[in-house]
N, CA and C atoms of all chains as a GROMACS GRO file, in nm:
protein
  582
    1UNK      N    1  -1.889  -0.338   0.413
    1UNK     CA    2  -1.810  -0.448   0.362
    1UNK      C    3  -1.669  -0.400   0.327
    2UNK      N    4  -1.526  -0.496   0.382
    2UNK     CA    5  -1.437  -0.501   0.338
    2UNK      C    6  -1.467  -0.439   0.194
    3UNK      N    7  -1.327  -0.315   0.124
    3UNK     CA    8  -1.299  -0.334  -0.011
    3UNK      C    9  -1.163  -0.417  -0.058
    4UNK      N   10  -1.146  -0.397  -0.182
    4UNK     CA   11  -1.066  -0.538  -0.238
    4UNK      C   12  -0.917  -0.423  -0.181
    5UNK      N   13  -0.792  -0.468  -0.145
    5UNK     CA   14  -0.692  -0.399  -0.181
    5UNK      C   15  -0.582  -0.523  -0.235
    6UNK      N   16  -0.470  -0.461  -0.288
    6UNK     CA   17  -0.391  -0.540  -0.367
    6UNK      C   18  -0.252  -0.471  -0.364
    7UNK      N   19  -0.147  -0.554  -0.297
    7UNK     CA   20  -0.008  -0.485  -0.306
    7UNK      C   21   0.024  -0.585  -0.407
    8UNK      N   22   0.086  -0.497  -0.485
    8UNK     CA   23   0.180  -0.594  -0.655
    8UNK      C   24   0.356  -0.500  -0.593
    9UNK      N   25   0.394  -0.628  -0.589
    9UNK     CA   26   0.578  -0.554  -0.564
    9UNK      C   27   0.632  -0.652  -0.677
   10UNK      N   28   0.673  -0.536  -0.796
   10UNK     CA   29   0.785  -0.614  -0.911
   10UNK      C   30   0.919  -0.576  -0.886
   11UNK      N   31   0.992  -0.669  -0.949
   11UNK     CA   32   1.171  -0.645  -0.916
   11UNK      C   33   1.166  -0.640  -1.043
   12UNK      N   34   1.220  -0.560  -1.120
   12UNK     CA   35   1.254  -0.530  -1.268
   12UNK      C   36   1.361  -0.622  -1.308
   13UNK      N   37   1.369  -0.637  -1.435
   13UNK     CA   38   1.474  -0.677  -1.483
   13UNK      C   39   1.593  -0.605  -1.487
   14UNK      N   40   1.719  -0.661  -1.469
   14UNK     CA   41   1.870  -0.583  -1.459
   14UNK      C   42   1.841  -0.465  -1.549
   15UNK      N   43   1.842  -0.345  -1.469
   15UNK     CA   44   1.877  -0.186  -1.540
   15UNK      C   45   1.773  -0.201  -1.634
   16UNK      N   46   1.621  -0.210  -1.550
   16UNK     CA   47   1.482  -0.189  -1.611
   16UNK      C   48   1.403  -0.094  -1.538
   17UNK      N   49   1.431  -0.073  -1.449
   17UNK     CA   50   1.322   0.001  -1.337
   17UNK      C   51   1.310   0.132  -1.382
   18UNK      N   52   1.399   0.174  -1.446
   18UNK     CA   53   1.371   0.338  -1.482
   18UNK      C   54   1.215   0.305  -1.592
   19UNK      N   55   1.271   0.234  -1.674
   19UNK     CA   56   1.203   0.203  -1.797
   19UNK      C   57   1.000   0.160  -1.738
   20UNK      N   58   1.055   0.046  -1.660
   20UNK     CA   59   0.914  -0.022  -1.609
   20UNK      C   60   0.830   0.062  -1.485
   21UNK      N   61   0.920   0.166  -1.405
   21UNK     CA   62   0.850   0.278  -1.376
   21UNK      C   63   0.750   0.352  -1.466
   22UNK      N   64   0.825   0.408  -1.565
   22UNK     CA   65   0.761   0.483  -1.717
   22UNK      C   66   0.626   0.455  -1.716
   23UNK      N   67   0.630   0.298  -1.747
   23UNK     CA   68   0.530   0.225  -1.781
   23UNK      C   69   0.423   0.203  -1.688
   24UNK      N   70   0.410   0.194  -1.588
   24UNK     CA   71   0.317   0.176  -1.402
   24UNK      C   72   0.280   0.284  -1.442
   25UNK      N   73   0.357   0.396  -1.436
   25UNK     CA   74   0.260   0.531  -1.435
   25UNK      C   75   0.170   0.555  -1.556
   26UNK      N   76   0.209   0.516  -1.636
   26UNK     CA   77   0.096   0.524  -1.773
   26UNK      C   78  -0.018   0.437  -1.700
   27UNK      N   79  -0.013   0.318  -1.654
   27UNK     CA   80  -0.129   0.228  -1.636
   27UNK      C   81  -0.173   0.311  -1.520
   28UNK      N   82  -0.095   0.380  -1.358
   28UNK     CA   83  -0.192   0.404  -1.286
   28UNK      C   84  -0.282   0.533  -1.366
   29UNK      N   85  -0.227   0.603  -1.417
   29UNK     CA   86  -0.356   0.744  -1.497
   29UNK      C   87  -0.468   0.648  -1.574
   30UNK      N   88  -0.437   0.510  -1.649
   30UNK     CA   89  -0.546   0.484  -1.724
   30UNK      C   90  -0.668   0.377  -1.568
   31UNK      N   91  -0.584   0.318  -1.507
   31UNK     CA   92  -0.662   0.242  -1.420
   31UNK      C   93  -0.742   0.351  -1.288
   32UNK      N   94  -0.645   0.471  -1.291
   32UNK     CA   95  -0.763   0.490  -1.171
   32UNK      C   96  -0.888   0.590  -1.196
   33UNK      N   97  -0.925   0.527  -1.402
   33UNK     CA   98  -1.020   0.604  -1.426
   33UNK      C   99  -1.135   0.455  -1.425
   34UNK      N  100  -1.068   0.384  -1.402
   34UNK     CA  101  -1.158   0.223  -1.430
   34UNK      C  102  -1.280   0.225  -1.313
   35UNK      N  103  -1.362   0.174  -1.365
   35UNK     CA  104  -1.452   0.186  -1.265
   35UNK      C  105  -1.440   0.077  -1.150
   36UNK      N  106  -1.484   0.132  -1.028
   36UNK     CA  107  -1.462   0.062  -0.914
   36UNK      C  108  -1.338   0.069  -0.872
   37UNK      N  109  -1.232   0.166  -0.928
   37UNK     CA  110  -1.129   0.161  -0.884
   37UNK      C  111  -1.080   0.307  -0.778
   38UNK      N  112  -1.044   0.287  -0.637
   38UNK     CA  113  -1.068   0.428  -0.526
   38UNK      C  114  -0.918   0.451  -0.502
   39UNK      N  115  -0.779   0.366  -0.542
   39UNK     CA  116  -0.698   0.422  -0.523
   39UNK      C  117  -0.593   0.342  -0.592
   40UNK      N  118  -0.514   0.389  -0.670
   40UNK     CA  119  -0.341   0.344  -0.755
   40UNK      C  120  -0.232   0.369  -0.772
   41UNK      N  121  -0.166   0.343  -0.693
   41UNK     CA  122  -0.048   0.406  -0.644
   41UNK      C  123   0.079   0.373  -0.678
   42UNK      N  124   0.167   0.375  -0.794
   42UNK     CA  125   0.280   0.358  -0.785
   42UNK      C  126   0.399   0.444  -0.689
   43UNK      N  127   0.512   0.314  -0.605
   43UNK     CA  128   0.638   0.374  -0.569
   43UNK      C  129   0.728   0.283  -0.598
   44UNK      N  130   0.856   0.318  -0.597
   44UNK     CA  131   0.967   0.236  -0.577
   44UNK      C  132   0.994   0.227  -0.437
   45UNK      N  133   1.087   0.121  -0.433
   45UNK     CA  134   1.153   0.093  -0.317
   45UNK      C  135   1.254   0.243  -0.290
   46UNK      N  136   1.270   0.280  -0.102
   46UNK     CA  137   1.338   0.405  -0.134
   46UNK      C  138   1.472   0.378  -0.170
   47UNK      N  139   1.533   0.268  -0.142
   47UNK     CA  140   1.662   0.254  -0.152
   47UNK      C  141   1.723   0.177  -0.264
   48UNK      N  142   1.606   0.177  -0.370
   48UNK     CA  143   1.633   0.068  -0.521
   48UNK      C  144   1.514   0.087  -0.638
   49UNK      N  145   1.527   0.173  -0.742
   49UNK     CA  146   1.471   0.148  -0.820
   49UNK      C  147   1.456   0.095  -0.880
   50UNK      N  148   1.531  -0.024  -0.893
   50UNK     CA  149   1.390  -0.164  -0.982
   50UNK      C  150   1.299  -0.257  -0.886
   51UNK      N  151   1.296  -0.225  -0.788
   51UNK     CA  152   1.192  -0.255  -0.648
   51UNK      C  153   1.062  -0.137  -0.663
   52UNK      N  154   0.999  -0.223  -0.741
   52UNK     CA  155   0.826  -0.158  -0.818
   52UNK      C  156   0.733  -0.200  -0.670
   53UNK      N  157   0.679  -0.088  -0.586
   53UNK     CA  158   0.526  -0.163  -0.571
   53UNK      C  159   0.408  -0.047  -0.634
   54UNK      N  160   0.263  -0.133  -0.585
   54UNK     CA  161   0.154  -0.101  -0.633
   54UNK      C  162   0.097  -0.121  -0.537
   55UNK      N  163   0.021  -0.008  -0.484
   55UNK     CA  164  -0.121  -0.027  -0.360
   55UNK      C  165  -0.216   0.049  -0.457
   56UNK      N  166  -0.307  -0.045  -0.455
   56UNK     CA  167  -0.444  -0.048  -0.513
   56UNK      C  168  -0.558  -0.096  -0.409
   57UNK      N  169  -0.658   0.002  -0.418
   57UNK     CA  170  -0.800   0.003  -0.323
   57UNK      C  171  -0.887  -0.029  -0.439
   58UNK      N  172  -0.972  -0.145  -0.456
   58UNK     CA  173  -1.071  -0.127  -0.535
   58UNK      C  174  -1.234  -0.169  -0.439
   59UNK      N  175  -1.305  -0.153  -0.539
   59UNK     CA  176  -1.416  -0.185  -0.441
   59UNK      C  177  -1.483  -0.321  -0.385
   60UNK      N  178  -1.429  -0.385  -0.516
   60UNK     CA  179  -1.447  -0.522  -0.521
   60UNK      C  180  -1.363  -0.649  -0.624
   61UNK      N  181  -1.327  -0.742  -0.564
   61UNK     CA  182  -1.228  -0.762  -0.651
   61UNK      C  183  -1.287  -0.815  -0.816
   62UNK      N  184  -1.375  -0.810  -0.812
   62UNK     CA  185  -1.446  -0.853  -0.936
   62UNK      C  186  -1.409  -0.682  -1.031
   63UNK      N  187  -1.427  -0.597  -0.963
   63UNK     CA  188  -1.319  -0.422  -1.027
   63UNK      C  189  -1.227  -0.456  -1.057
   64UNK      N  190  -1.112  -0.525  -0.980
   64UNK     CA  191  -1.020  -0.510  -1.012
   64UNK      C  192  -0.977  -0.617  -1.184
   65UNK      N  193  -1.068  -0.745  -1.175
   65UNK     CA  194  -1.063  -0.821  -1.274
   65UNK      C  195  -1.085  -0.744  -1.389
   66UNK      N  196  -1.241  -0.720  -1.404
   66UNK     CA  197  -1.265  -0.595  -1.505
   66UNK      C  198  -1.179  -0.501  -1.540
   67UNK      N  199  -1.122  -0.460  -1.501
   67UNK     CA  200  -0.994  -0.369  -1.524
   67UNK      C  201  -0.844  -0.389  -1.626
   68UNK      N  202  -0.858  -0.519  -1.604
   68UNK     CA  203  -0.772  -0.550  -1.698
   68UNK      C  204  -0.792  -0.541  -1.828
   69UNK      N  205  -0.930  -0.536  -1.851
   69UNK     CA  206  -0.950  -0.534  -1.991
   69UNK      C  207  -1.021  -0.391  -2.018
   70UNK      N  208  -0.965  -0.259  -1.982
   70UNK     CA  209  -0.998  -0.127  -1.977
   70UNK      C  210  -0.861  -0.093  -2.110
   71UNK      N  211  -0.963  -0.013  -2.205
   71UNK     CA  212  -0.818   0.025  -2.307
   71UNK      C  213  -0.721   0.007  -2.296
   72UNK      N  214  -0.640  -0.007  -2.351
   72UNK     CA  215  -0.515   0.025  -2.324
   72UNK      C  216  -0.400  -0.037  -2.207
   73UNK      N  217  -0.496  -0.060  -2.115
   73UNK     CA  218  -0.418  -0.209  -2.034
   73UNK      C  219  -0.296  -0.271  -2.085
   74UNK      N  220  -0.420  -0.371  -2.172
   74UNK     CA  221  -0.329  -0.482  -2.228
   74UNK      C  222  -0.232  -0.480  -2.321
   75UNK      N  223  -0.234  -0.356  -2.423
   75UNK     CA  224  -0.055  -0.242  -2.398
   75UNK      C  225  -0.002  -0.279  -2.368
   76UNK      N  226  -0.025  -0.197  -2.239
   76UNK     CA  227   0.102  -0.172  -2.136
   76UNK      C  228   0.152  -0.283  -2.099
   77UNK      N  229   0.066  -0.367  -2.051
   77UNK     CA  230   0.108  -0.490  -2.026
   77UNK      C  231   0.184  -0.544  -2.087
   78UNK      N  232   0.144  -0.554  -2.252
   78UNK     CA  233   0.249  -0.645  -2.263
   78UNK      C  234   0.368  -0.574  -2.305
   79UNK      N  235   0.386  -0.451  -2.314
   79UNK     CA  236   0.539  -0.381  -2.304
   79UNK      C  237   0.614  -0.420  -2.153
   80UNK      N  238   0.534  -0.382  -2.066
   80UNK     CA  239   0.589  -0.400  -1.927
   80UNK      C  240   0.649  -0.527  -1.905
   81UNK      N  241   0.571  -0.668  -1.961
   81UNK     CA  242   0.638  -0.771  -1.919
   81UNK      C  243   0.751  -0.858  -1.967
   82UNK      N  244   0.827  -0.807  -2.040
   82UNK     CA  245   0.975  -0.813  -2.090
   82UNK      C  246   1.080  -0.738  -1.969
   83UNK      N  247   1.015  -0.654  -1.898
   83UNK     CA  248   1.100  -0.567  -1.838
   83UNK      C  249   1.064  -0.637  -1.667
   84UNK      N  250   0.992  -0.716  -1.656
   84UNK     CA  251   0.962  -0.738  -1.530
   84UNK      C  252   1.046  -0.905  -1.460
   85UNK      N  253   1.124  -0.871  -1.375
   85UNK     CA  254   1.189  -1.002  -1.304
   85UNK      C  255   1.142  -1.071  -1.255
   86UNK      N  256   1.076  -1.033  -1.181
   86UNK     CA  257   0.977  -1.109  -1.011
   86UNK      C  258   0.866  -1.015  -1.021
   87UNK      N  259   0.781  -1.110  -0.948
   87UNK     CA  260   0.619  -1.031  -0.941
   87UNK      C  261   0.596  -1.090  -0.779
   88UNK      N  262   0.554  -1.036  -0.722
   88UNK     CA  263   0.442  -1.104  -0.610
   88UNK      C  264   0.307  -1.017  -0.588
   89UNK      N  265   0.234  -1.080  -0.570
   89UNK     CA  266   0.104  -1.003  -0.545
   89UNK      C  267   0.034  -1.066  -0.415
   90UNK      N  268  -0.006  -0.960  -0.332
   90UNK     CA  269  -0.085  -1.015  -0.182
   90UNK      C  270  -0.237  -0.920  -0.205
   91UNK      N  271  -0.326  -1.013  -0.153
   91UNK     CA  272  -0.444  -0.980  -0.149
   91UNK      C  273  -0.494  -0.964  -0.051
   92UNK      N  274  -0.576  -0.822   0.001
   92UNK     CA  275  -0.623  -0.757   0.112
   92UNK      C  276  -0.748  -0.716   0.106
   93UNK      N  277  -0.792  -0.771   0.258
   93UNK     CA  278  -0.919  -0.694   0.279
   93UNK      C  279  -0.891  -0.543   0.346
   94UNK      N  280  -0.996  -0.405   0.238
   94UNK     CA  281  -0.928  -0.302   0.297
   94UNK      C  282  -1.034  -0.237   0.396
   95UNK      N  283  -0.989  -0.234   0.506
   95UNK     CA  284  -1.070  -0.193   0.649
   95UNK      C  285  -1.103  -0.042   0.663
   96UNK      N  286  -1.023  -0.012   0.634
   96UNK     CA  287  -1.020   0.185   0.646
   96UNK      C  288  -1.053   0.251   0.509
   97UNK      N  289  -1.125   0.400   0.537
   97UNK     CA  290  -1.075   0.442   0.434
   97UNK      C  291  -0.997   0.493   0.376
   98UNK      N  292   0.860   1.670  -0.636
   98UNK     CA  293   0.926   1.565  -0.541
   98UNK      C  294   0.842   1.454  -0.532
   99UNK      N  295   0.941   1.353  -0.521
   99UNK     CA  296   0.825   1.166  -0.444
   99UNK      C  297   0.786   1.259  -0.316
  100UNK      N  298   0.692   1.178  -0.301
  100UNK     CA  299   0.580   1.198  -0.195
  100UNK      C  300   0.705   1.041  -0.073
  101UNK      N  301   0.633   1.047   0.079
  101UNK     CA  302   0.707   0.952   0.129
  101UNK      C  303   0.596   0.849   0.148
  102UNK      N  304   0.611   0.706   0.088
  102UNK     CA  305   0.515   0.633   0.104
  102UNK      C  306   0.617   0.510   0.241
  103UNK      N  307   0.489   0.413   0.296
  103UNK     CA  308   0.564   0.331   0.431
  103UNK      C  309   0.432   0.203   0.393
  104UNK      N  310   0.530   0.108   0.401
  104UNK     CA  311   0.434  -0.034   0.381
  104UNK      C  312   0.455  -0.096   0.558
  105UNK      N  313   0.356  -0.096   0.600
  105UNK     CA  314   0.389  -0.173   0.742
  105UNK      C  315   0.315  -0.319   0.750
  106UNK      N  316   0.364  -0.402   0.800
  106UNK     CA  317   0.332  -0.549   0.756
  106UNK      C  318   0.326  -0.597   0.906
  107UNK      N  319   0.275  -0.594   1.025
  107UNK     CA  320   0.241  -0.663   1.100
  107UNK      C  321   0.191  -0.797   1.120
  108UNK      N  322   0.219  -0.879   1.215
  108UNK     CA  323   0.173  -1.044   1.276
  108UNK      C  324   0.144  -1.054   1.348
  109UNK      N  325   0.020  -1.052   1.400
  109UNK     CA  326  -0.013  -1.030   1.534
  109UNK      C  327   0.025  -1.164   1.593
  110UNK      N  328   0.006  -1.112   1.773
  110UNK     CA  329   0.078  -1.256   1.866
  110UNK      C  330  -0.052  -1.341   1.836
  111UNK      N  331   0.027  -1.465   1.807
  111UNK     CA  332  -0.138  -1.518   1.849
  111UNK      C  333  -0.316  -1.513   1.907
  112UNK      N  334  -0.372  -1.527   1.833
  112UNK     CA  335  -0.512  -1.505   1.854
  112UNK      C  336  -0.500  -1.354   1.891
  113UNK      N  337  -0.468  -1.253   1.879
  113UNK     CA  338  -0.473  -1.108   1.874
  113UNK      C  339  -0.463  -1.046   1.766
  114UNK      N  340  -0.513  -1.072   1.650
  114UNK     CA  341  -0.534  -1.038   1.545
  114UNK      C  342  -0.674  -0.936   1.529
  115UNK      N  343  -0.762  -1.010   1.564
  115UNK     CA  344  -0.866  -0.913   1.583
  115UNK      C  345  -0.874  -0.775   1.675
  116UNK      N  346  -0.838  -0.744   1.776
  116UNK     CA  347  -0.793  -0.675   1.868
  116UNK      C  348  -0.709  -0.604   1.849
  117UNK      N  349  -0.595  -0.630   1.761
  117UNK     CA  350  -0.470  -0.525   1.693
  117UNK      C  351  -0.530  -0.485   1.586
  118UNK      N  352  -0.634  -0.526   1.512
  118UNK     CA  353  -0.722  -0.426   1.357
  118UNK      C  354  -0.782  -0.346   1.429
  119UNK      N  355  -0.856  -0.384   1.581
  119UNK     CA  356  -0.946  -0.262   1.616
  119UNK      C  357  -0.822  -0.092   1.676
  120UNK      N  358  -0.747  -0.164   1.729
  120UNK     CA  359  -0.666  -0.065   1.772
  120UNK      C  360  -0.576   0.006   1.635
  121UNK      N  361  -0.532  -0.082   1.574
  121UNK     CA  362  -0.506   0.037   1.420
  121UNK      C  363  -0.618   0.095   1.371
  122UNK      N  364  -0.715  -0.006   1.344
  122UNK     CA  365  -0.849   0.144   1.320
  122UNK      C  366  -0.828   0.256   1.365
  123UNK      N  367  -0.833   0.284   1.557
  123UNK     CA  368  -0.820   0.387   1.573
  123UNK      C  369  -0.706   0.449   1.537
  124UNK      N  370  -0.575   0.416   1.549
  124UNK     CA  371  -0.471   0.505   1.491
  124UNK      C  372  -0.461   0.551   1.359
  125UNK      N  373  -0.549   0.486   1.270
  125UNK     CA  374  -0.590   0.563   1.104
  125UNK      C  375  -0.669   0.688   1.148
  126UNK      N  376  -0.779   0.670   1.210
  126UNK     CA  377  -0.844   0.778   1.251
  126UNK      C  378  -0.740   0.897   1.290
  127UNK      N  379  -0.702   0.876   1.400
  127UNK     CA  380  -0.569   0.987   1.443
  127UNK      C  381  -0.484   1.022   1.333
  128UNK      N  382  -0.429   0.927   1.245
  128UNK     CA  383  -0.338   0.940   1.181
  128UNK      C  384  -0.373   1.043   1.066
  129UNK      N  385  -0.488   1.011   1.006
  129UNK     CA  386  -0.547   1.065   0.901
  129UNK      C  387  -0.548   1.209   0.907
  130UNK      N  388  -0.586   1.264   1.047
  130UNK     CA  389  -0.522   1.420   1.051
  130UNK      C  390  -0.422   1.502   1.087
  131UNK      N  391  -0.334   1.386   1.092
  131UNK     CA  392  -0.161   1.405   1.153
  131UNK      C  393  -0.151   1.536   0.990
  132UNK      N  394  -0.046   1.660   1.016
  132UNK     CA  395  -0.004   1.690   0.943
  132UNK      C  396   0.071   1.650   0.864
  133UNK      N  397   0.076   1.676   0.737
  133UNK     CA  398   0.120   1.634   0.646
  133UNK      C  399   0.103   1.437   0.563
  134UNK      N  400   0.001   1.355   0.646
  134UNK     CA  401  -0.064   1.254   0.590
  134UNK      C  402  -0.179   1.244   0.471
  135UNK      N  403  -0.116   1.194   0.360
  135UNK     CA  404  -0.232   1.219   0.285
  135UNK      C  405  -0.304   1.090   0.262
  136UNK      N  406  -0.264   0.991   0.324
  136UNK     CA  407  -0.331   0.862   0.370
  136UNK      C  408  -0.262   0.767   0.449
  137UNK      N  409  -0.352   0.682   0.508
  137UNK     CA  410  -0.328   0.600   0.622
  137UNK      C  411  -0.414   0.481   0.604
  138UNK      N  412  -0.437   0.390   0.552
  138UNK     CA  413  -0.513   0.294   0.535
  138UNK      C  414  -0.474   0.135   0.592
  139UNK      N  415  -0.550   0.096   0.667
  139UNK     CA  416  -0.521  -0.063   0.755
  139UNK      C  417  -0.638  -0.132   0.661
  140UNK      N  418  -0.541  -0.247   0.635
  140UNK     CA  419  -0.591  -0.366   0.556
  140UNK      C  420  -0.598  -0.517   0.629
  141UNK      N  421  -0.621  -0.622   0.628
  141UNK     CA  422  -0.586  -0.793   0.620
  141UNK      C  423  -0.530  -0.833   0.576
  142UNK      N  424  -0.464  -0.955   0.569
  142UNK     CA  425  -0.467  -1.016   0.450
  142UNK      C  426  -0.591  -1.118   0.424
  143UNK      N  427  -0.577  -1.104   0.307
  143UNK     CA  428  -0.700  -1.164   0.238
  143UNK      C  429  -0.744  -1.320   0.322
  144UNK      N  430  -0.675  -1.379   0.356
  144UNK     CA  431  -0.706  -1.526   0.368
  144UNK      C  432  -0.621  -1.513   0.543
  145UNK      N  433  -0.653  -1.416   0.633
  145UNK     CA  434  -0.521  -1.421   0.735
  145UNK      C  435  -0.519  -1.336   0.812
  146UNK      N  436  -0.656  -1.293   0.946
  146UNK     CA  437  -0.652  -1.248   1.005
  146UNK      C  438  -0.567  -1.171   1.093
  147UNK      N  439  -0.452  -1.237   1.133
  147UNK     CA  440  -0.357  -1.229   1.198
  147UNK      C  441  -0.263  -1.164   1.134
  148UNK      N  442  -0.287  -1.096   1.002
  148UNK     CA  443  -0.171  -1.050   0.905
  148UNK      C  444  -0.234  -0.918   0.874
  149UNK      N  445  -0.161  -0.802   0.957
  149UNK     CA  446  -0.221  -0.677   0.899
  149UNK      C  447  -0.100  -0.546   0.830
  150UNK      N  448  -0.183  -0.497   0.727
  150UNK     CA  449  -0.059  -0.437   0.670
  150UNK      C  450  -0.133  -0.261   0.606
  151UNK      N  451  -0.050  -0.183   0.651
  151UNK     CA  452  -0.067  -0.054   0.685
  151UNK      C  453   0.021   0.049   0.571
  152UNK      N  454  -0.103   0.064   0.495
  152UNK     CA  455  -0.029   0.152   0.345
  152UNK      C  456  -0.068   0.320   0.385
  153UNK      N  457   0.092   0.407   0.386
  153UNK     CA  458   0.113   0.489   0.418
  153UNK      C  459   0.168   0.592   0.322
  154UNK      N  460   0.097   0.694   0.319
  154UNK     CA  461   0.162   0.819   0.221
  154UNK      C  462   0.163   0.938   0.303
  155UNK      N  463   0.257   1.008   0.296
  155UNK     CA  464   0.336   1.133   0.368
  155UNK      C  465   0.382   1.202   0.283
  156UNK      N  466   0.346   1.368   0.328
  156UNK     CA  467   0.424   1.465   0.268
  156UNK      C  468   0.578   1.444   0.176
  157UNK      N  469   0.648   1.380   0.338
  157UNK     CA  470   0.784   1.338   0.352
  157UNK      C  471   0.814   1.287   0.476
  158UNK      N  472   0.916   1.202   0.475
  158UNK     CA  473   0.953   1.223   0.573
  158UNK      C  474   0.915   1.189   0.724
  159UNK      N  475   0.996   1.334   0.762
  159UNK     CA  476   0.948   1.443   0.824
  159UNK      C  477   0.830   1.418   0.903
  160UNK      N  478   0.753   1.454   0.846
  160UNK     CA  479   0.553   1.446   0.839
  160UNK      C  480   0.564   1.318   0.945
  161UNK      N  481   0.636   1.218   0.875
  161UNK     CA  482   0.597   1.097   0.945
  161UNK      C  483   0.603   1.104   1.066
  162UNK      N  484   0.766   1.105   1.106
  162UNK     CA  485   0.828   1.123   1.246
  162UNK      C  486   0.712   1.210   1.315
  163UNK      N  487   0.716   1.316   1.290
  163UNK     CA  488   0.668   1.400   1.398
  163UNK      C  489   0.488   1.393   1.435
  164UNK      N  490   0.412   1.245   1.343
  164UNK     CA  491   0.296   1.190   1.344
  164UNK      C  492   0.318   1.102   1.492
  165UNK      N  493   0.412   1.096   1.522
  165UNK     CA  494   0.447   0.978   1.648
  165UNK      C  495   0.418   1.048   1.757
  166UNK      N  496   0.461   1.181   1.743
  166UNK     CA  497   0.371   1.260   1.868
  166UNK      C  498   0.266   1.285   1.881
  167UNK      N  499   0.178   1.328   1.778
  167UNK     CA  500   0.028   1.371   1.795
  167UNK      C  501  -0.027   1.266   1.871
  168UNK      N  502  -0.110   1.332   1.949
  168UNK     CA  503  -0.196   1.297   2.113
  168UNK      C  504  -0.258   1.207   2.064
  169UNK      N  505  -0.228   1.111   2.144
  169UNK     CA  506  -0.316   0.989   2.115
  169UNK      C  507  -0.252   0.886   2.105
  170UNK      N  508  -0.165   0.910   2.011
  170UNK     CA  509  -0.063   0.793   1.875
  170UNK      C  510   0.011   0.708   1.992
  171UNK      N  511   0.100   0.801   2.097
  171UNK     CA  512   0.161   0.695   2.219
  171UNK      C  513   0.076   0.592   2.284
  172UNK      N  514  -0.020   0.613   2.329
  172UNK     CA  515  -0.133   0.561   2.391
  172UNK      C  516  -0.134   0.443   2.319
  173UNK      N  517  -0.196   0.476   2.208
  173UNK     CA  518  -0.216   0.351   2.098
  173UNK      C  519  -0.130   0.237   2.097
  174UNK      N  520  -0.001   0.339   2.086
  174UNK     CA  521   0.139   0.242   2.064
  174UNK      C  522   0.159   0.131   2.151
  175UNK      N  523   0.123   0.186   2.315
  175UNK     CA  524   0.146   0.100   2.370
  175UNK      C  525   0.005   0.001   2.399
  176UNK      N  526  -0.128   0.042   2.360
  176UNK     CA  527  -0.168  -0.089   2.381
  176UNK      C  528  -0.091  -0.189   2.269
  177UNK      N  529  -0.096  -0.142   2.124
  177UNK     CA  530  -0.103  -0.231   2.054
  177UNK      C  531   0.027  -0.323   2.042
  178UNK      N  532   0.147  -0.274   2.136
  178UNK     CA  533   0.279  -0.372   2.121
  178UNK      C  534   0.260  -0.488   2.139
  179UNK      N  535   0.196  -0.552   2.297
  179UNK     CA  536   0.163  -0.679   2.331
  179UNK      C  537   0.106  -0.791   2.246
  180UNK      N  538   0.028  -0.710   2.105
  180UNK     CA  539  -0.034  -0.776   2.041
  180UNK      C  540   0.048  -0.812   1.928
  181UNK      N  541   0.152  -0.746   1.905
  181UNK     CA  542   0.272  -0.787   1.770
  181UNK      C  543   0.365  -0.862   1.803
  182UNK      N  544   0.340  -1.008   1.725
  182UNK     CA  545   0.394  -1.079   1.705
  182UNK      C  546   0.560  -1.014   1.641
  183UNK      N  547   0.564  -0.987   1.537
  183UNK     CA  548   0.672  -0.938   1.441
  183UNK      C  549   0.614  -0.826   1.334
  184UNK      N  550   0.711  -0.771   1.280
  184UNK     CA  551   0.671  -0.612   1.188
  184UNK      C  552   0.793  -0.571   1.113
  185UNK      N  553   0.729  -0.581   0.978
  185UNK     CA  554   0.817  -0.540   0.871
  185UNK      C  555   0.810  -0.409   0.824
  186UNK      N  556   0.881  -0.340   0.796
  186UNK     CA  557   0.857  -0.161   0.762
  186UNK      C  558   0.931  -0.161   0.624
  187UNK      N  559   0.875  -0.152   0.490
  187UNK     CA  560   0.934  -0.074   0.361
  187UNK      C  561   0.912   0.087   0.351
  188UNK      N  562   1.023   0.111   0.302
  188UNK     CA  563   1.027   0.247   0.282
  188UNK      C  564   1.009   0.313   0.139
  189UNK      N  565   0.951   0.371   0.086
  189UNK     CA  566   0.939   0.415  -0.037
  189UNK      C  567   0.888   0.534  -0.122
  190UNK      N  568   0.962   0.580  -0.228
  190UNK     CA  569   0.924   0.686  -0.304
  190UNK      C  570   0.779   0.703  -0.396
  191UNK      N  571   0.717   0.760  -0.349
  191UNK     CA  572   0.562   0.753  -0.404
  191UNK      C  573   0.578   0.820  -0.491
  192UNK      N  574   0.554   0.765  -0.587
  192UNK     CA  575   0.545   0.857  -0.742
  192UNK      C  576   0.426   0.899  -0.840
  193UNK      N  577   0.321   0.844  -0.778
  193UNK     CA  578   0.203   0.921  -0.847
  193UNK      C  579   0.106   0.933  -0.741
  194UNK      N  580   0.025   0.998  -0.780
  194UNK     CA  581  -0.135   1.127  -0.697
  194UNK      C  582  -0.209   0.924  -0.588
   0.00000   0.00000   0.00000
């Protein structure tokens, strides 16, 4: 069976991306201890750092729901979302491993 | 150093959607032991056969380019052109494991 994957691309707020970087990486160390979770990846865009994405492999997207409510999450979260402009999120079936 | 991450976003031509996942399958396979790849993963989109998108992490670089030669990868290339509709390429600084 397909696993769940999930690209999240944020545009930071004006002269945030250093800051809301900071913050992604705190959540990927706490999320890719979450269970059901096989891969979390923060990068920036190469040519713009407040161009946030996120590739995430989970196993199922019902993991990835659960996850949100893993310690410390909802933190980060809500520090992060003062600093965040735009969000989009696309949802993938992941074929490979 | 960022690691080199590559978001590839393919459309397949009409009704060749299925047929362009089997042929990236195989180029993950190949790809996966290209030097310097520390992943290669082909996805869907969730709701969108015809929408495939290819999350890439590399040494650098580098690594990438010279993945275009390893035996096989041409071959591939050219079945799978006929089948692409259009293809978006992001470029980006991978910043965590």
């Amino acid at each position: 069976m397909a696993r769940f994957g999930l690209l999240v691309k944020m545009t930071a707020a004006a002269g945030q991306g250093y800051a809301l970087i900071k913050i992604m990486k705190e959540a990927a160390t706490l999320m890719k201890e979450a269970p059901g979770c096989d891969s979390y990846v923060v990068h920036a865009a190469a040519d713009d750092n407040d161009i946030i994405w996120i590739t995430e492999i989970w196993r199922d997207e019902q993991s990835h729901e659960q996850s949100l409510s893993v310690e410390g999450v909802g933190e980060l979260i809500g520090q992060a979302r003062p600093m965040i402009g735009g969000m989009e999120m696309t949802k993938l079936r992941t074929l490979t491993d």
